[in-house]
Short mmCIF file of the C-alpha atoms (twelve columns), coordinates in Angstrom:
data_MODEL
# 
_entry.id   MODEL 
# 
loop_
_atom_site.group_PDB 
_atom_site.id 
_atom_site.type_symbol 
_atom_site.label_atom_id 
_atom_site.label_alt_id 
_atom_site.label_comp_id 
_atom_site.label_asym_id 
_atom_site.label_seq_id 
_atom_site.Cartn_x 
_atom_site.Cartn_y 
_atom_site.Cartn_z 
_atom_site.pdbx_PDB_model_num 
ATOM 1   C CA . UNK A 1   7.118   -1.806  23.391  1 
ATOM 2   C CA . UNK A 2   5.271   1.353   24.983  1 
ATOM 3   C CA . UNK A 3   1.681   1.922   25.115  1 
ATOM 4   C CA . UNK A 4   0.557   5.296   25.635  1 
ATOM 5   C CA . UNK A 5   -2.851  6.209   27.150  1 
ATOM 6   C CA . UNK A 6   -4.235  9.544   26.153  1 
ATOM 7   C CA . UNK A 7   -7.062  9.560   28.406  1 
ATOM 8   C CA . UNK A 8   -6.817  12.220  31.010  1 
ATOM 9   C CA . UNK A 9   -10.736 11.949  32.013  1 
ATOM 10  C CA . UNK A 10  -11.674 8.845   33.695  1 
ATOM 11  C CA . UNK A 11  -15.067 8.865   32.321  1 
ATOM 12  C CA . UNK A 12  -13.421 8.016   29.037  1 
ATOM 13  C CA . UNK A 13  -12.087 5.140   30.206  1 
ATOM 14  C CA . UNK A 14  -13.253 2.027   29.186  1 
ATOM 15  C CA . UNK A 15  -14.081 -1.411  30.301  1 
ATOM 16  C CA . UNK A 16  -10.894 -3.414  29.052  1 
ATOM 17  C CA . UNK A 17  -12.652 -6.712  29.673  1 
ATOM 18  C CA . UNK A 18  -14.202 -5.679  26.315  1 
ATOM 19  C CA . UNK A 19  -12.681 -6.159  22.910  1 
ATOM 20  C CA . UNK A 20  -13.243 -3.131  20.618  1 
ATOM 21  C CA . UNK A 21  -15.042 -4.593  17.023  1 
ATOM 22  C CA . UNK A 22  -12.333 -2.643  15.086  1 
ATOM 23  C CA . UNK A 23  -8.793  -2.300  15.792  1 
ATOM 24  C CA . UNK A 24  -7.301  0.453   13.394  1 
ATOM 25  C CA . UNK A 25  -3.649  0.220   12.703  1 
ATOM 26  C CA . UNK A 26  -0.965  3.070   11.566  1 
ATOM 27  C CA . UNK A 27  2.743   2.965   11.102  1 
ATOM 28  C CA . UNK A 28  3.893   6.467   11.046  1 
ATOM 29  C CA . UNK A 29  7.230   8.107   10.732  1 
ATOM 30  C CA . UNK A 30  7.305   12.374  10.310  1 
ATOM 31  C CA . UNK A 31  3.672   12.466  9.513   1 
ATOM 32  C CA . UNK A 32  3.417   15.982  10.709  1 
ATOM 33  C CA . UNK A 33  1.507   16.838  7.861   1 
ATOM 34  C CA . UNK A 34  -0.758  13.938  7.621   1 
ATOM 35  C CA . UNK A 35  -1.554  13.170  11.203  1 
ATOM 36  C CA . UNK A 36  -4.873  14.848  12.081  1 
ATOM 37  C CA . UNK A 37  -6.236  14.553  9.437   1 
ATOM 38  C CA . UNK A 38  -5.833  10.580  10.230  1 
ATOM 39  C CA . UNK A 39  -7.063  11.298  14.080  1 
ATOM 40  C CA . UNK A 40  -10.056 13.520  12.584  1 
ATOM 41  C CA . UNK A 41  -10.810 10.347  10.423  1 
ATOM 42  C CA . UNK A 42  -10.676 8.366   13.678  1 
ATOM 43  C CA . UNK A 43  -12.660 10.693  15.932  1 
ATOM 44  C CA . UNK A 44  -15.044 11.376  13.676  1 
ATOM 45  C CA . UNK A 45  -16.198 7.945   12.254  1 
ATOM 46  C CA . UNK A 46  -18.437 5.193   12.802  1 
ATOM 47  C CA . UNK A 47  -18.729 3.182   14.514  1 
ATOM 48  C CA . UNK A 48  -17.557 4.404   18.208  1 
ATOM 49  C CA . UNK A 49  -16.453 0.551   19.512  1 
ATOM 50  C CA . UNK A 50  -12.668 0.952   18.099  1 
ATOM 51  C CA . UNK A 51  -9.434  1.703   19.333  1 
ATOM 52  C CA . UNK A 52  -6.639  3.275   17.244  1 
ATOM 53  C CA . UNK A 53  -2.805  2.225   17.474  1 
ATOM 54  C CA . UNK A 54  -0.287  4.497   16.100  1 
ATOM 55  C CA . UNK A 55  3.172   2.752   15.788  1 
ATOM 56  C CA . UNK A 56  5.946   5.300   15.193  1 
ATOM 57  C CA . UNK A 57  9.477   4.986   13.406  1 
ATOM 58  C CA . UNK A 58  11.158  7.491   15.282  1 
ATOM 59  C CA . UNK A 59  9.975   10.588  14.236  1 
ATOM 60  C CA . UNK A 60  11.724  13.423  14.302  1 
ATOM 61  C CA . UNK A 61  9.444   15.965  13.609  1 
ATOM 62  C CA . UNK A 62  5.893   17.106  14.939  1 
ATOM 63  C CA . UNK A 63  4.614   13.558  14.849  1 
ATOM 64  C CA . UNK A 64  4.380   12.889  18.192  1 
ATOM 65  C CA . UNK A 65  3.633   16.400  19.779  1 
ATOM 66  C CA . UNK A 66  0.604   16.443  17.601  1 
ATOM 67  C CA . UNK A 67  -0.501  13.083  18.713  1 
ATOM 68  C CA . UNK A 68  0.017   13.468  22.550  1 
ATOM 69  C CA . UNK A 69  -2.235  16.935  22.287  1 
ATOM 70  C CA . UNK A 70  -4.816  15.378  20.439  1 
ATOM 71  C CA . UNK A 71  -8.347  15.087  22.330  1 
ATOM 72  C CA . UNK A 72  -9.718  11.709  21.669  1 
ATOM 73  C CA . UNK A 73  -13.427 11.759  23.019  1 
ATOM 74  C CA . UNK A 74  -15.103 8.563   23.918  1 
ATOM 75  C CA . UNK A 75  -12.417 6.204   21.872  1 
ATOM 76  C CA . UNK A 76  -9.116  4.783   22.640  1 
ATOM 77  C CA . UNK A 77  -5.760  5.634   20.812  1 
ATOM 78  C CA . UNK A 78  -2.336  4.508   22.054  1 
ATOM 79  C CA . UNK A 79  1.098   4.378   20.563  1 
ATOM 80  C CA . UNK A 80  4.086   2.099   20.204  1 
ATOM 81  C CA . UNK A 81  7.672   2.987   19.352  1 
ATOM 82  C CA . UNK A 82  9.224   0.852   16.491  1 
ATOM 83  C CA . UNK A 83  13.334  1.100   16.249  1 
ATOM 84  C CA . UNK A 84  13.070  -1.088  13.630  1 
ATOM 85  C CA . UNK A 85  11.355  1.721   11.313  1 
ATOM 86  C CA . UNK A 86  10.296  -0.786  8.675   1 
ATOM 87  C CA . UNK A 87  6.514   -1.224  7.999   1 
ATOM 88  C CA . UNK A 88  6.918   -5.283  8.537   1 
ATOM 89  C CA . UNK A 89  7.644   -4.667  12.002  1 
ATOM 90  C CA . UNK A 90  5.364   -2.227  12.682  1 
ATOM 91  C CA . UNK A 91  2.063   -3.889  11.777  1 
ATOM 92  C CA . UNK A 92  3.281   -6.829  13.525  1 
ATOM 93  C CA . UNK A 93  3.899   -5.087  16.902  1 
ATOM 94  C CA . UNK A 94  0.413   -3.261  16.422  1 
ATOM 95  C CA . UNK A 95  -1.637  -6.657  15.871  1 
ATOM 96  C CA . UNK A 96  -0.339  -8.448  18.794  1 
ATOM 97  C CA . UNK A 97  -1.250  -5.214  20.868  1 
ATOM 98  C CA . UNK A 98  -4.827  -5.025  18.791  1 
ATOM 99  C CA . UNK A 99  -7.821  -6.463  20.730  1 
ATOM 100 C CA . UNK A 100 -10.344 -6.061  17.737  1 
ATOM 101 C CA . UNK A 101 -12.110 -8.942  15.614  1 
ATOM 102 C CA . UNK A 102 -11.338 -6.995  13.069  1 
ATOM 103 C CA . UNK A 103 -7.876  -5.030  12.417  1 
ATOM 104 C CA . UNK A 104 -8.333  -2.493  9.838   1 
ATOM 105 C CA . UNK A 105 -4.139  -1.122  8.478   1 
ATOM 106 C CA . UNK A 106 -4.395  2.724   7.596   1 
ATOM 107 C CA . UNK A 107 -1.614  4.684   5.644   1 
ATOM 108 C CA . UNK A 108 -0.822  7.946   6.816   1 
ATOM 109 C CA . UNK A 109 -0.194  9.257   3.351   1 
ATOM 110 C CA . UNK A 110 -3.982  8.074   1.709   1 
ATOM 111 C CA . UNK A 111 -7.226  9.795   2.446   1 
ATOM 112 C CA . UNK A 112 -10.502 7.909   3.598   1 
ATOM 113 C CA . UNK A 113 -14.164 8.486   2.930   1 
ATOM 114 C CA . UNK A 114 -15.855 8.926   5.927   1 
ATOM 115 C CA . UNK A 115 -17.919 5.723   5.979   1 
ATOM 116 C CA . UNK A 116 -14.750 3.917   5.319   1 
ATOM 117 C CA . UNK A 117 -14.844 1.897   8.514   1 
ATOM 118 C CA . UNK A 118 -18.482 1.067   8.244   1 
ATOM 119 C CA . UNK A 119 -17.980 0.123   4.554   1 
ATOM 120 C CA . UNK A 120 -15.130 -2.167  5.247   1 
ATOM 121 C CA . UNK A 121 -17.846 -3.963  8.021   1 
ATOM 122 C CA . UNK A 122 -20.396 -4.013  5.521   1 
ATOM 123 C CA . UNK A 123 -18.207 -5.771  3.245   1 
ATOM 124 C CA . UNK A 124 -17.123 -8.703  5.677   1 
ATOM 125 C CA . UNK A 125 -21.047 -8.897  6.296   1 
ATOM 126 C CA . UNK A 126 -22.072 -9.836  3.153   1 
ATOM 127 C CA . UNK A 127 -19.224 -11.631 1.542   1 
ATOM 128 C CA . UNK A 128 -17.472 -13.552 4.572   1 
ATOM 129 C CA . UNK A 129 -14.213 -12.842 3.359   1 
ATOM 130 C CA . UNK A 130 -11.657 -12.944 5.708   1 
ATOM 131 C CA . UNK A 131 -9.639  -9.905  4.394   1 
ATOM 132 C CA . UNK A 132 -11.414 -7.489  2.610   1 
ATOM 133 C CA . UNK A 133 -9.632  -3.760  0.734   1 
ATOM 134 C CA . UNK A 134 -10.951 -1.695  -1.835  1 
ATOM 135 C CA . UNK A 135 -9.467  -0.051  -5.182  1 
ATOM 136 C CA . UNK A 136 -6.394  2.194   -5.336  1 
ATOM 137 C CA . UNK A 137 -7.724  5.814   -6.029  1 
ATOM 138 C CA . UNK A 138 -5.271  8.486   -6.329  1 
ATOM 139 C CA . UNK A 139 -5.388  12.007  -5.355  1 
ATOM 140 C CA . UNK A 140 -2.352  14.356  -6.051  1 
ATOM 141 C CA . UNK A 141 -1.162  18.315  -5.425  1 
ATOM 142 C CA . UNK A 142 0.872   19.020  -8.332  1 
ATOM 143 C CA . UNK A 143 1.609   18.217  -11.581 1 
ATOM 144 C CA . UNK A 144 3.820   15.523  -11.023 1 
ATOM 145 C CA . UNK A 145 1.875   13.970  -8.582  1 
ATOM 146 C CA . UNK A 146 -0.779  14.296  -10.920 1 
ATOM 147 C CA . UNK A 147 1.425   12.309  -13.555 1 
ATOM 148 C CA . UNK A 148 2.295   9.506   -11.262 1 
ATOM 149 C CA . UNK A 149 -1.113  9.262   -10.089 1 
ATOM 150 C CA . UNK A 150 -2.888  8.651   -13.156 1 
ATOM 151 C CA . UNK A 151 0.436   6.428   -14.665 1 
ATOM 152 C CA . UNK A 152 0.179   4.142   -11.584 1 
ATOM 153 C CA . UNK A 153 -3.766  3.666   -12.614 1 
ATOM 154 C CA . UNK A 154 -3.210  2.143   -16.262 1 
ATOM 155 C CA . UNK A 155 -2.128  -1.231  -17.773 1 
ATOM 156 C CA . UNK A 156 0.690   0.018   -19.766 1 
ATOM 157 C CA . UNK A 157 2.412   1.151   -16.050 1 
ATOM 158 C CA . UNK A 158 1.348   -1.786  -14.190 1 
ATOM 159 C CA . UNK A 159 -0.540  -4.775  -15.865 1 
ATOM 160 C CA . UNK A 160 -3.782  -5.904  -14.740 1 
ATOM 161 C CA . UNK A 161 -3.591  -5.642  -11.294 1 
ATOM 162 C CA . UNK A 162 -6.938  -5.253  -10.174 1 
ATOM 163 C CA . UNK A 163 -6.015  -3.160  -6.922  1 
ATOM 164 C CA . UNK A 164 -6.178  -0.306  -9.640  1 
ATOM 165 C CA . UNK A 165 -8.818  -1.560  -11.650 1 
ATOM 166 C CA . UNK A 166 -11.203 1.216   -10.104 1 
ATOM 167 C CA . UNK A 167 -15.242 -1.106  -10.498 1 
ATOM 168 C CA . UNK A 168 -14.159 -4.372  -9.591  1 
ATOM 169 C CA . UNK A 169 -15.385 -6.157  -7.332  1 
ATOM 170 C CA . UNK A 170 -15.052 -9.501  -6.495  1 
ATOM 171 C CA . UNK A 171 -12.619 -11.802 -4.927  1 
ATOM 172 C CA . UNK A 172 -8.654  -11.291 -6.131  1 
ATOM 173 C CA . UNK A 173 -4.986  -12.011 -4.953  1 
ATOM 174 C CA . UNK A 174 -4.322  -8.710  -3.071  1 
ATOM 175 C CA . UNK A 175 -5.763  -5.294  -1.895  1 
ATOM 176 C CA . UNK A 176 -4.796  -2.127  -1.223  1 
ATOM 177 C CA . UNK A 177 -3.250  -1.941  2.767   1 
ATOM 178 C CA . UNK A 178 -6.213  -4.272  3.761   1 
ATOM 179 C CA . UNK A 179 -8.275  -4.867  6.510   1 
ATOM 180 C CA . UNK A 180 -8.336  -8.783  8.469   1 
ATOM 181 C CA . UNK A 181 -10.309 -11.081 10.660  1 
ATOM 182 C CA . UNK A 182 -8.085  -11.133 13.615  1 
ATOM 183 C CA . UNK A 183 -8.306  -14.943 14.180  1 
ATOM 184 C CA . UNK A 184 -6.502  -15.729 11.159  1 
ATOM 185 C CA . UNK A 185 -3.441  -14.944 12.098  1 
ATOM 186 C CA . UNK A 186 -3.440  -17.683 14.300  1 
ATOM 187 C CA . UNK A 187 -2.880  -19.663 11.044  1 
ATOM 188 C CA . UNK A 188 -1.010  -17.524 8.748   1 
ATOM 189 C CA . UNK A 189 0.992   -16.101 11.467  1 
ATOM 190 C CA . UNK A 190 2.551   -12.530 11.030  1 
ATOM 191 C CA . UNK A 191 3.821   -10.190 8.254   1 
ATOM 192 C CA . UNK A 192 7.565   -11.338 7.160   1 
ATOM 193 C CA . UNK A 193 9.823   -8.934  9.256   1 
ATOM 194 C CA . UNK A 194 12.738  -9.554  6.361   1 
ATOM 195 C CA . UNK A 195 10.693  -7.755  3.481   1 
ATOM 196 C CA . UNK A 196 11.261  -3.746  3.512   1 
ATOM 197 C CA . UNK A 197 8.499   -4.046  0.617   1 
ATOM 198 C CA . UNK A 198 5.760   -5.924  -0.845  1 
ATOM 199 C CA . UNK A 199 4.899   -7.507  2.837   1 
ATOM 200 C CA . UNK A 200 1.436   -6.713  2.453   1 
ATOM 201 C CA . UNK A 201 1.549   -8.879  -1.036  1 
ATOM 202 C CA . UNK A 202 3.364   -11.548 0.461   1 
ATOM 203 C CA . UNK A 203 0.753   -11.826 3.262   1 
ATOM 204 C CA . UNK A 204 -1.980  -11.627 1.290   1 
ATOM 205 C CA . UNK A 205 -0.103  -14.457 -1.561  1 
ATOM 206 C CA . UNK A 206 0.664   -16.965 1.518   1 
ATOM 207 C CA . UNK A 207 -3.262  -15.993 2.863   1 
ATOM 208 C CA . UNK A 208 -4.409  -17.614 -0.275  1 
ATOM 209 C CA . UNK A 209 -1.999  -20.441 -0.414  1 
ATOM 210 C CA . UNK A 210 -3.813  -21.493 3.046   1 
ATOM 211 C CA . UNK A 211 -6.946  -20.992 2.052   1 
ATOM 212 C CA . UNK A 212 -7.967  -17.521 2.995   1 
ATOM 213 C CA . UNK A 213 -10.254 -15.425 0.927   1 
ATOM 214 C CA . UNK A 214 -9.439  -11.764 -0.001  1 
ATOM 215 C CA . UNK A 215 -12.454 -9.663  -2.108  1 
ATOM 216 C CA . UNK A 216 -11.877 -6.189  -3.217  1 
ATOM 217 C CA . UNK A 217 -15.192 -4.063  -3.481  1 
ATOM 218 C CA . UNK A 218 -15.039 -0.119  -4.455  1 
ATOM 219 C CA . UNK A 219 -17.918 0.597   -1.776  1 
ATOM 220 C CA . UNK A 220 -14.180 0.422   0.263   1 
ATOM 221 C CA . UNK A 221 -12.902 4.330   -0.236  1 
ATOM 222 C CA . UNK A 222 -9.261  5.425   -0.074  1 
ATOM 223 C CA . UNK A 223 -7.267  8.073   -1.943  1 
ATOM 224 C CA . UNK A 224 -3.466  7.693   -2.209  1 
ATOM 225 C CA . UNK A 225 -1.181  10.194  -2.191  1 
ATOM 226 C CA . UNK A 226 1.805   8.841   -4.733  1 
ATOM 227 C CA . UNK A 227 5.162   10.267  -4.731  1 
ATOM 228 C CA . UNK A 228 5.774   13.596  -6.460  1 
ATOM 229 C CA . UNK A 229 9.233   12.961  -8.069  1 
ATOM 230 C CA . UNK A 230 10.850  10.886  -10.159 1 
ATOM 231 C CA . UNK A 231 14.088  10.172  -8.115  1 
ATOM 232 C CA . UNK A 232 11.180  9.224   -5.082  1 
ATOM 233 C CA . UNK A 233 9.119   6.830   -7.831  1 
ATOM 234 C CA . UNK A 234 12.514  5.348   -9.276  1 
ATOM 235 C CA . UNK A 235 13.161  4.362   -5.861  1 
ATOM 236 C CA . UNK A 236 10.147  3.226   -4.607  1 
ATOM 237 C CA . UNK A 237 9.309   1.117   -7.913  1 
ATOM 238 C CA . UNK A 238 12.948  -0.253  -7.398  1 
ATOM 239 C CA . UNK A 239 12.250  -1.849  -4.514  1 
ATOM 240 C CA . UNK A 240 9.234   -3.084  -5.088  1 
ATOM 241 C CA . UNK A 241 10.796  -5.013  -7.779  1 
ATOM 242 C CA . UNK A 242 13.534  -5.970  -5.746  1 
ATOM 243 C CA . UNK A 243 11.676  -7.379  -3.008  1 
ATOM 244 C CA . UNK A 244 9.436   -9.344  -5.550  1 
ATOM 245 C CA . UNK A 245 11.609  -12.448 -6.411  1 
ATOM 246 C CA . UNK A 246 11.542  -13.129 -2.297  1 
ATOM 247 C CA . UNK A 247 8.017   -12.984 -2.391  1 
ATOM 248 C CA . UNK A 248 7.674   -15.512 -4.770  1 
ATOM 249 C CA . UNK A 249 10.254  -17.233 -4.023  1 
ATOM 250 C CA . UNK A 250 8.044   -17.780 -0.642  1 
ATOM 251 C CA . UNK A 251 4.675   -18.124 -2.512  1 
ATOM 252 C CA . UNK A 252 5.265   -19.098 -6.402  1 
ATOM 253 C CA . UNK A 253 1.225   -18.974 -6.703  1 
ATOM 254 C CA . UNK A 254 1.458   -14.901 -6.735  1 
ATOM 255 C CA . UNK A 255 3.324   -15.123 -9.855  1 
ATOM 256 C CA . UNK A 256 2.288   -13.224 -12.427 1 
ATOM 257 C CA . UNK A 257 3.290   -12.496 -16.130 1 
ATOM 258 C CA . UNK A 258 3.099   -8.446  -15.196 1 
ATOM 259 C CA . UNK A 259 6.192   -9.251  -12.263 1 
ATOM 260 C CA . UNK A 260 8.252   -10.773 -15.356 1 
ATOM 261 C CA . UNK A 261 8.158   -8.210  -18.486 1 
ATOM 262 C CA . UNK A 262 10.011  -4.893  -16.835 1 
ATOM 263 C CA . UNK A 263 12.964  -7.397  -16.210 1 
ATOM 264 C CA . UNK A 264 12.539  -8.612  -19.707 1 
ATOM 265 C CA . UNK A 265 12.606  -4.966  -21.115 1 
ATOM 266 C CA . UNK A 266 15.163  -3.952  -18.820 1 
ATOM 267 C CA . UNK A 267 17.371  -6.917  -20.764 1 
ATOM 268 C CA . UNK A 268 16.242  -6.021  -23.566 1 
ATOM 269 C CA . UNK A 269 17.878  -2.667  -23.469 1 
ATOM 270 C CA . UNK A 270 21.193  -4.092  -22.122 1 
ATOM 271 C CA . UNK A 271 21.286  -6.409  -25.637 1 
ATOM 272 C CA . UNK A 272 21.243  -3.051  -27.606 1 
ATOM 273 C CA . UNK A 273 24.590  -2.213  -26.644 1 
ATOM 274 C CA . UNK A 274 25.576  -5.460  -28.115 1 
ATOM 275 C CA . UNK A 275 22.795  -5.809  -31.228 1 
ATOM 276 C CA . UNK A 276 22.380  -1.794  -32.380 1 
ATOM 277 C CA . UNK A 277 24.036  -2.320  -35.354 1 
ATOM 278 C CA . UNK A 278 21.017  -4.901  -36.526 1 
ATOM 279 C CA . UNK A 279 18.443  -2.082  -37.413 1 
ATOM 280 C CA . UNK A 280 15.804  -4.541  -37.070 1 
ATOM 281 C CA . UNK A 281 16.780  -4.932  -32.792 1 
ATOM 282 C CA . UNK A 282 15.490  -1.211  -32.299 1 
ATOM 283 C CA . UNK A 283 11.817  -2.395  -33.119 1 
ATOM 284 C CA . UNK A 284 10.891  -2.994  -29.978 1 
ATOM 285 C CA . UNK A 285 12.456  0.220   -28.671 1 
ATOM 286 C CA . UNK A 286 10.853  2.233   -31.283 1 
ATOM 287 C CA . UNK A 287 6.802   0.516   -30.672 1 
ATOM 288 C CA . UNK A 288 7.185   0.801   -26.862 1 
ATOM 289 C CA . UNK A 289 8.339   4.665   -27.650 1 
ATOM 290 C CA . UNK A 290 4.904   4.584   -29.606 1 
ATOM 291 C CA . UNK A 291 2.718   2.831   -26.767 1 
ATOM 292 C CA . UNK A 292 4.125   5.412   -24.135 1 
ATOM 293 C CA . UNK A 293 3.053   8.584   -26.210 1 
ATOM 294 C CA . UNK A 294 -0.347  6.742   -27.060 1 
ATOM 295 C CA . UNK A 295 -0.858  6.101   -23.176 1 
ATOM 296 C CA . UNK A 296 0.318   9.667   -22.694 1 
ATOM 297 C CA . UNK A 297 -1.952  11.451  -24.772 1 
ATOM 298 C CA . UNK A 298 -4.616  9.225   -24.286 1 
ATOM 299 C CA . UNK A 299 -4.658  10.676  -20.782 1 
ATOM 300 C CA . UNK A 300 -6.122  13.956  -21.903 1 
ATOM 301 C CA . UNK A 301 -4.407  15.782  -19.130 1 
ATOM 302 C CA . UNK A 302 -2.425  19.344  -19.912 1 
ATOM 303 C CA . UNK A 303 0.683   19.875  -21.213 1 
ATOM 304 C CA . UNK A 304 2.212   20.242  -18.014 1 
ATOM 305 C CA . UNK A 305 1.465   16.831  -17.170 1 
ATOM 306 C CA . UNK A 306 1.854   15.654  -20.116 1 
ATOM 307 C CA . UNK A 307 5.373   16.296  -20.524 1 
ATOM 308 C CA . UNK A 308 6.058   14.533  -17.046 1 
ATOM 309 C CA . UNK A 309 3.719   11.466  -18.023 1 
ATOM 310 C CA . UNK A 310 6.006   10.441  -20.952 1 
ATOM 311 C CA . UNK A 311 8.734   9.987   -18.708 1 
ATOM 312 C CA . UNK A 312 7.181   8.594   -15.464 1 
ATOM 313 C CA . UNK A 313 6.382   5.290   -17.616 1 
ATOM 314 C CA . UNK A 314 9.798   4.551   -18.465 1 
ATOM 315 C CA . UNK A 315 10.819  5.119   -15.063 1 
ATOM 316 C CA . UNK A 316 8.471   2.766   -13.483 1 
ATOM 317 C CA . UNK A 317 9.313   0.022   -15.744 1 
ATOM 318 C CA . UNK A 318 13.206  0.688   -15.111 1 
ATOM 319 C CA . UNK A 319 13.093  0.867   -11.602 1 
ATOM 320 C CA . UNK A 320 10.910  -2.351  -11.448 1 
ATOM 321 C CA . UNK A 321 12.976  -3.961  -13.789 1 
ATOM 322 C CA . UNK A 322 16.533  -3.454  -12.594 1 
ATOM 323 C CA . UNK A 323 15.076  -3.818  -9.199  1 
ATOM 324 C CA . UNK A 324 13.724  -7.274  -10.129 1 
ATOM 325 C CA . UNK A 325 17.013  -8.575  -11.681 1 
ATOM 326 C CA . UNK A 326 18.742  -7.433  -8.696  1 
ATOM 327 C CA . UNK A 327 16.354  -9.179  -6.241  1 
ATOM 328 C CA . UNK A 328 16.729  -12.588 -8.486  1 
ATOM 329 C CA . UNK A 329 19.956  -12.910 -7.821  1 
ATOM 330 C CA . UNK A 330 19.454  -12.751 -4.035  1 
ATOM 331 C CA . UNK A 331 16.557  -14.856 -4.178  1 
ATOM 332 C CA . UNK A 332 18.547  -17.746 -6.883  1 
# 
């Protein structure tokens, strides 16, 4: 583990002895694009007591030029090297370094509004939750993007989660990234370092399980950038479903019936090469046909995303679905 200290003027140094109030974490790998605009976010916000670890994956591009020529002003930003790559052990390396009472996890890829820090201490105030996250926004660049984004955002994609669900507010199973008291790790322990995805869910699932409150509140803003393909979403969703059987597997209490119906479908379609001669078996096919134009054209967006919305459904579902199947079997 290496810490870097950008300070190159000893008046910015600060007294060590005291523990920053917020300790903002990043995993990073070829961020190039997305990095100052994440130290800006830093620099710039309130309040000034809180330090900023950067945990890299081995970048290979700009990442880390950027970084080490960034002036940092009165605040404190260092940076650890993760070989491992994966975002399990990169939050875990960056809490046991983070001296905050509260550790706040950024993503390099989502925007933030520029209270976001002071909203996220506002929202410990008056709730005394012990993690607290807002909504999933999305923001996109293209029409693709665009697609995903606003697929990602309704039931039909994703069930009820309310991480998407855009005005609540209130206490739930999971957030979006998530910000933590510090002293409950000392319980929970760590993020599981075997999970390339969903740790953040599992966390959150076995947070619960011991008693830990989590409350979501949309006075918490952050805009996520999804992916802006469908060979990047198949993948992504893929694993997410893959990973999913180990999570419950570890916490059956996050179990919900949305985690359960892409495998179903994705069944479903393997009996039609068995069942197509029985007309009858391509109902289903033909009324979740129906539901996806409904939920496409319902969006109101233009025909260029239009076209790309019918499709991104059935690719989220797929992915999740076969990814699902394939992580029951590992998890049986």
């Amino acid at each position: 583990m290496t810490s870097v200290n950008m300070h190159t003027n000893p008046r910015h140094l600060r007294d060590h002895s005291i523990p920053p109030v917020i300790s903002v974490i990043c995993p990073v790998y070829n961020e190039e694009k997305y990095i100052t605009k994440l130290l800006e976010l830093f620099t710039k916000s309130q309040p000034a007591n809180k330090e900023l670890i950067i945990v890299d994956g081995g970048s290979t591009d700009a990442t880390l030029k950027i970084f080490r020529s960034w002036e940092i002003g009165e605040s404190e930003i260092s940076l650890i090297h993760n070989p491992s790559r994966y975002v399990s052990f990169a939050l875990n390396k960056a809490i046991e370094k983070a001296r905050g009472e509260i550790i706040v996890r950024l993503d390099a890829h989502t925007s933030y509004a520029e209270d976001y820090f002071e909203a996220i201490l506002a929202v410990f105030s008056r709730t005394g939750a012990d993690i607290v996250g807002g909504p999933t926004r999305t923001a996109y660049l293209d029409s693709m993007q665009e697609a995903i984004a606003y697929a990602i955002c309704t039931p039909f994609a994703i069930g009820n989660s309310r991480v998407h669900q855009l005005g609540y507010e209130g206490y739930t199973d999971s957030v979006t990234f998530g910000s933590w008291k510090r002293k409950m790790f000392s319980t929970t322990g760590l993020f599981d370092e075997s999970l390339k995805r969903n740790q953040d869910d599992e966390f959150h699932y076995r947070a619960r399980s011991l008693g830990f409150s989590i409350y979501q509140s949309p006075d918490i803003k952050l805009y996520y950038y999804p992916r802006n393909s469908l060979n990047r979403l198949f993948r992504q969703y893929y694993e997410y479903g893959l990973y999913k059987p180990l999570v419950l597997k570890k916490v059956n209490s996050g179990l919900q019936l949305r985690h359960l119906i892409p495998a179903v479908f994705v069944l479903y379609l393997f009996s039609l090469f068995i069942a197509v001669a029985y007309i009858f078996w391509l109902i289903p096919l033909g009324l979740y046909l129906l539901a996806g134009a409904f939920y496409t054209l319902r969006s109101h967006k233009r025909i260029a995303v239009l076209v790309r919305l019918f499709f991104v459904y059935p690719a989220i579902h797929l992915a999740y679905g076969l990814g699902f199947l394939a992580g029951l079997r590992k998890a049986l």
